[in-house]
N, C-alpha and C positions, 0 to 999 in steps of 0.2 A: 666610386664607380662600381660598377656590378659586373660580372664576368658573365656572358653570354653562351647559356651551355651548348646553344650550334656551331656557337663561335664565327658564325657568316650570314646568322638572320637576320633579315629588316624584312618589315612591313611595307608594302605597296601596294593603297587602294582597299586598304581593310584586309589583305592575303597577306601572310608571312611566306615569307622568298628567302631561297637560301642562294650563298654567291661560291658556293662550293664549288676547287678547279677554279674560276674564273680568273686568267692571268693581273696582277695586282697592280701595274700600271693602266686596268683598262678605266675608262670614267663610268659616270653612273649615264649617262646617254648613249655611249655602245651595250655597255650590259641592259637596259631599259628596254630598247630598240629587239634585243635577240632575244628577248623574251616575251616577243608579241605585242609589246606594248609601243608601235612605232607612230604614234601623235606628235610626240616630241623630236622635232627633228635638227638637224646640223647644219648650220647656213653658215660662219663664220669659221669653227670650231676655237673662238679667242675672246668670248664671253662681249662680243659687240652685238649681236643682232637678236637675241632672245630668243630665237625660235627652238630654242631646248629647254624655255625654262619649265619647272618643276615647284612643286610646293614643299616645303621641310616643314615638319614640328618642330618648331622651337622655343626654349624656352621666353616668358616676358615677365617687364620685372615684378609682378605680382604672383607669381608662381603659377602661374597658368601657361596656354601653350601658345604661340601665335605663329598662323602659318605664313611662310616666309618665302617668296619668292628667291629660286636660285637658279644660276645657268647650270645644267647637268654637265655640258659638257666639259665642265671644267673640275667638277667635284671628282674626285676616287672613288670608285662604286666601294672600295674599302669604309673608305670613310662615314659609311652610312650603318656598318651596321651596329641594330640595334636599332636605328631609328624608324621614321612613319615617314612615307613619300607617299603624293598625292601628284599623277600625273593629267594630263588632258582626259583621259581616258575612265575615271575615279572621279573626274566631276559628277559628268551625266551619258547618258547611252541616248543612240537617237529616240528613243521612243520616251523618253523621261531627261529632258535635257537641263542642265543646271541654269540656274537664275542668269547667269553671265553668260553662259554658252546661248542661251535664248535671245538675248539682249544685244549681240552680235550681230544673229542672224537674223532679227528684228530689222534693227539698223543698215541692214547690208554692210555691213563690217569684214565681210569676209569675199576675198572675190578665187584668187586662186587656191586659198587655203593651208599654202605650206606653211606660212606662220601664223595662222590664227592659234594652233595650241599655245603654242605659248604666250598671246596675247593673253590668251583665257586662264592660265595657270597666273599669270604675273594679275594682271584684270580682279582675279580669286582674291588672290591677299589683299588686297587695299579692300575690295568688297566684304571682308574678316576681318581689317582694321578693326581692332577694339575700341578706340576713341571715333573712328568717324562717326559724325554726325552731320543733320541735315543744316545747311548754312540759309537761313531764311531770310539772311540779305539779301544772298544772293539768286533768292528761288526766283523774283521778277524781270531778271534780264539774265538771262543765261547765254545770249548769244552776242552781249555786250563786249565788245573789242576791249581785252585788258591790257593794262602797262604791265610793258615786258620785264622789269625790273623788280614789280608788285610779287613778294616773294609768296604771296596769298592766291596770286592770281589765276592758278589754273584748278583751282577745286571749285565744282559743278554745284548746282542747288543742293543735292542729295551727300554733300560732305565727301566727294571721290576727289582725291588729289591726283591730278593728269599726271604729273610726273612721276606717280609708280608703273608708266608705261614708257617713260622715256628710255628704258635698256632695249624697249622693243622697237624694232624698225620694220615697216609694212612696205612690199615691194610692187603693190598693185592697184591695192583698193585706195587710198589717198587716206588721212587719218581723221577727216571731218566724220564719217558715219562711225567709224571709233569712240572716238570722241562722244558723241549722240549716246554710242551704246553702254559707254562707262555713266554717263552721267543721267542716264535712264534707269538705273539700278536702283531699290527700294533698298531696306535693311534686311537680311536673312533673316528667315520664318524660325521662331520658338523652336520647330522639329527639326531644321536644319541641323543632321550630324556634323557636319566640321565644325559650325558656329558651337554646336554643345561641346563638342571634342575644345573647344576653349579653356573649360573652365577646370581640366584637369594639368596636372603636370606633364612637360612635355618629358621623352623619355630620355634619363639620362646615356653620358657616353659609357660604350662597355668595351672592358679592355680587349684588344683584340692583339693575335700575333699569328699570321698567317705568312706562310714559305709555299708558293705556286713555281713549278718552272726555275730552281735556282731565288730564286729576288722573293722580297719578305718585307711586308709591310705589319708596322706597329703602332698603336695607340697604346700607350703607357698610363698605370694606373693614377702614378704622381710625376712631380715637377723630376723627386729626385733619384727615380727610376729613367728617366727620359733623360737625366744629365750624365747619367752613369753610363747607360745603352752608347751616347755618344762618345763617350772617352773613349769607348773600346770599339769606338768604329766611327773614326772622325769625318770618315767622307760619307756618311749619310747624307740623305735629301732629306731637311726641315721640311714638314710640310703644313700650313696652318690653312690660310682659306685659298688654297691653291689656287690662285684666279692669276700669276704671274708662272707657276710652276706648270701646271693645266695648259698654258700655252704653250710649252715649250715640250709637252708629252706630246701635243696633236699637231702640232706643225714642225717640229724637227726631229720627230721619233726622241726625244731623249725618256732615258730608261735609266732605273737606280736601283743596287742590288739591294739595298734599304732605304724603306722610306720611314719618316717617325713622324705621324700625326701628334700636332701637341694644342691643337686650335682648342681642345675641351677641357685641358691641363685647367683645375681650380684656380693654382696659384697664378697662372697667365691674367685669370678671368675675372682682378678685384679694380672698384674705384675706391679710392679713400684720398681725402681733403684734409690736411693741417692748415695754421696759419699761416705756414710757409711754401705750401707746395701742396700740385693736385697731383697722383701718383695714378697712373691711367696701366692698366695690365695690357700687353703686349697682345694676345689672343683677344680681344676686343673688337669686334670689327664695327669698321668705321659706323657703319649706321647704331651698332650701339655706343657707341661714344658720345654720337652725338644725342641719343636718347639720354642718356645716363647725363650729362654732363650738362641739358636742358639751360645751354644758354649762357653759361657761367664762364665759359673762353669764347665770348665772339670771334675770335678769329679762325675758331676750329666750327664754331657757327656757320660762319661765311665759306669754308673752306668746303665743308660736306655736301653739300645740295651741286658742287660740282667736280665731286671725286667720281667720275665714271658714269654707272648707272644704276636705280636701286638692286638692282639684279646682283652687282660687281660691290657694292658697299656694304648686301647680307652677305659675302664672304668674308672680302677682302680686310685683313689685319691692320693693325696702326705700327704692330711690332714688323709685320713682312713686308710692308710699305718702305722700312727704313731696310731692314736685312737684305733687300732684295740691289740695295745698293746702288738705283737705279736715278741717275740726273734727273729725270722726269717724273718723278715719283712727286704727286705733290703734296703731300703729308710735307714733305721735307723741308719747304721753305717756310711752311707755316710754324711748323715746330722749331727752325733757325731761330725763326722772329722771334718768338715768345721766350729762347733761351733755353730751351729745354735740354734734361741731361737724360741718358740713356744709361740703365740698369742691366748688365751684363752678368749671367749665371754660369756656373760651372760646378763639378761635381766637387770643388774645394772651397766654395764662397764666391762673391758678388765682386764686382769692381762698377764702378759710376765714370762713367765718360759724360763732357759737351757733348753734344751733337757735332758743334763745329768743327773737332777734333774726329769726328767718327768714323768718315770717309777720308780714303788714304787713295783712290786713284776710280778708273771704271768700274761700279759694281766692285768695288774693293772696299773694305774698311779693316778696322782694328779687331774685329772680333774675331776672337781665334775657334780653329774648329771644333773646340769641346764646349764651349759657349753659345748659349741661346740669349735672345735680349729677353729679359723678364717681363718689363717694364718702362715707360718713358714718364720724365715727372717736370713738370713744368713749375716755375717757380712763381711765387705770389708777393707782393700782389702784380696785376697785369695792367701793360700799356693798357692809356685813357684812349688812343688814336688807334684803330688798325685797321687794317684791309688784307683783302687776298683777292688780286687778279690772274685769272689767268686767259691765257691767250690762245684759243683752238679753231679749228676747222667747223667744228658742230658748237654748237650753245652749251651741249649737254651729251654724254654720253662718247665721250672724245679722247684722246692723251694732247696733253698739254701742248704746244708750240715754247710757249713760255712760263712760267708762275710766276708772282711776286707778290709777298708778305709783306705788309709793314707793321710794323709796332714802335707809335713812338709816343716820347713824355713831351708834351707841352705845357709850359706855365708862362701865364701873362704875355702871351704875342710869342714865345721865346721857344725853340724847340732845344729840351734840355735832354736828351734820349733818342736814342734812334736805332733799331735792329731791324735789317732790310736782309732776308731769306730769297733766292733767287732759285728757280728751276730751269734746264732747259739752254742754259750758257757757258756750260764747262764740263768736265768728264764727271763732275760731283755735285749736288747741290751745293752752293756759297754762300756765304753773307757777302753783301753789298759792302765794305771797310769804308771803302773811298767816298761811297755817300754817306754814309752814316759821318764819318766826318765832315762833309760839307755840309750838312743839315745840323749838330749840335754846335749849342750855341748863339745859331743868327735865328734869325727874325721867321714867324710864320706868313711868308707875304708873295707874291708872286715873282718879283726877283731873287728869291734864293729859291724856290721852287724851281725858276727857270736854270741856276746855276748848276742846283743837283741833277736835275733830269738831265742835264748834258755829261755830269760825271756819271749816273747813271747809266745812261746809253754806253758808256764805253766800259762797263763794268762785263768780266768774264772775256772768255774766249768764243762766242757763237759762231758756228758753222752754219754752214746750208748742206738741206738734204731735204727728203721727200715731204716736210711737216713744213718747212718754211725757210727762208734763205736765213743768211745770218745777219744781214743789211736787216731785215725785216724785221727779229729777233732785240736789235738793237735799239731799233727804231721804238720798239714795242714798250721795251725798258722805260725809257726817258718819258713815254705817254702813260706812264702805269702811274709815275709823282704826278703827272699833271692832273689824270683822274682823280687822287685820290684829293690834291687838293680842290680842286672843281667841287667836288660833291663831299666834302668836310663841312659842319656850319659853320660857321668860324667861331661864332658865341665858344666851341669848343677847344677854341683856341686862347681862350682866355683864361685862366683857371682862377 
């Protein structure tokens, strides 16, 4: 990392901007906003409705930059510097308006305007996607009714995958002329600065240590500067893709007289694969994961496309997903399933926990306060069978009701294997015990499917409360075997 001699500069819109004074719990959407630049604005403040997003440089894995949709309001305006932000305002001016912002207003995309910026910042990125391309299947029927399960199904003739808009929520205009305007979109013109700003490196993290007001926010240059910082002041606030922490600055006032950025920490940030184990870095967030990882854990496959929204998966950790300690957290049941053990740092050496062992009560686990998770490593090789259902209010862009993973070994009819991950039914995420034992052993057949979904259903303790009763919850359980056997081939059942 490189140390940044203003020690509070970022770039915004091609201007370098200093964050000097500005108090350290504030986000990068209050700081944005008082600096004249007020496009992006505040409609949730809890990273659900997009109308704050922003674009980052970030790095991709060919060492270039890709720009990245993110809720502002949930990021550290700390946390950026150093970096390059591109807000609604740095696309286009009205007299010279960006290819997407035209395309909008084309379409009639826009009717009251509060969130079109951020349609248009989040709209950008997928429009910079490096890989899209024009899909010339589907260039002859674009307004063809697709199956909703068709995991291909919402990308337009021009190569625009609709759900890099799924973080964004529109309160007026209705999302068909949206829709029109995304998938009206050419490829960015040769001269296109952002498109050229591609093909360089994005800018690395620079260490920072700033004291505003009392309270002092740090970005540490390594893993074991960050582990020492905490020994000697164990009630720091971890802070990675702050998209859990971020909520809880802007709806409960919470405040920290330290915080320690560690989302850019190297050693957080490696994949590496043995014949035994895939070891995934902790600072990872989820939509790199799933990039990086391209396939090779279906069930972390199946699991991404409904962690949140893309807005919430370019923050959000694989490591903060578990720290945060949270029943609902659905990283959790997927990673139960698959067995996976968590890698534990301290400024004395490493300790390896299960997962299952991890959580000790609400939002509690085993990790003690001078400890960061490094890492989660999942073991190989991986169930032939798996799934991840989960159960919500929206399609996409939601917190769970319920989750459930499976991973199981079948050979010849026979289910010889069984790890069932559960969110959503106890003060922790669980394994399933009680099914998993009613499933190893017997038959893959519709009578033992019926037996388990009935121990199933009674697996955990579920409540009701404002996401769903706990009748309902239960209910949901026992339907989650049914699905998964319903839509299994069976051929797959044969080995």
């Amino acid at each position: 990392m490189e140390q940044d001699p203003d020690e509070s500069a970022l770039t915004v819109n091609g201007t370098e901007r200093s964050l000097r004074g500005v108090p350290v719990h504030t986000n990068a959407l209050e700081w944005l906003r008082s600096t004249g630049l007020p496009g992006s604005k505040e409609g949730c403040a809890e990273g659900e409705c997009g109308a704050c997003a922003v674009l980052m440089a970030m790095p991709d894995p060919d060492g270039g930059t890709a720009w990245t949709a993110v809720n502002s309001c949930l990021v550290p305006a700390y946390a950026l510097v150093g970096q390059e932000v591109v807000t609604a305002e740095g696309l286009g001016a009205p007299e010279d308006l960006h290819p997407v912002q035209e395309s909008l207003a084309a379409a009639g995309g826009s009717q009251c305007g509060y969130c079109t910026p951020g349609f248009a910042c989040s709209m950008a990125g997928e429009f910079y996607r490096a890989d899209r391309r024009p899909a010339d299947a589907a260039a002859d029927r674009p307004d063809e009714p697709e199956a909703i399960d068709d995991p291909h199904a919402h990308h337009g003739p021009n190569g625009f995958d609709l759900h890099a808009l799924s973080g964004n929520l529109c309160r007026c205009t209705g999302y068909r002329p949206i829709r029109d305007a995304a998938y009206a979109l050419g490829m960015p013109d040769p001269d296109d600065p952002l498109a050229a700003r591609r093909r360089f490196p994005a800018p690395e993290a620079f260490v920072t240590d700033t004291t505003v007001d009392g309270r002092r926010f740090v970005r540490p240059a390594e893993l074991s500067d960050a582990l020492h910082l905490l020994r000697v002041e164990p009630t720091a606030q971890i802070v990675a893709g702050a998209t859990d922490w971020g909520v809880e600055v802007n709806l409960r006032a919470a405040r920290a007289d330290l915080a320690i950025a560690i989302d850019r920490l190297p050693e957080l940030r490696t994949l590496a694969e043995t014949d035994e184990e895939i070891e995934i870095g902790a600072a990872l967030t989820i939509a790199e994961v799933q990039r990086a990882l391209a396939g090779r854990v279906p069930l972390l496959d199946q699991l991404a496309p409904q962690f949140a929204s893309p807005l919430i998966r370019n923050r959000a950790t694989i490591g903060g997903n578990l720290g945060t300690g949270s029943p609902i957290g659905d990283a959790s049941p997927a990673l139960l399933a698959l067995g996976a053990r968590v890698v534990l740092a301290c400024a004395d050496g490493e300790r390896v926990i299960a997962l299952e062992d991890y959580f000790t009560g609400y939002r509690k686990s085993v990790r003690r306060p001078d400890e960061l998770i490094r890492a989660v490593r999942v073991p190989l090789p991986l169930a032939r069978v798996t799934a991840f259902h989960k159960i919500s209010k929206r399609r996409f862009d939601d917190i769970s009701s319920v989750a459930v993973a499976f991973a199981l070994g079948i050979r010849r009819g026979v289910v010889t294997d069984a790890r069932i991950g559960l969110g959503g039914v106890a003060a922790t995420p669980i394994r399933a015990r009680a099914t998993e034992q009613a499933l190893v052993g017997r038959e893959w057949s519709i009578p033992t499917i019926r037996d388990a979904a009935a121990v199933l259903g009674a697996e955990g303790t579920p409540l009701s409360d404002h996401r769903a009763s706990g009748e309902y919850r239960a209910l949901m359980l026992g339907n989650a075997l049914r699905k998964l056997y319903a839509r299994r081939p069976h051929a797959e059942a044969v080995a």
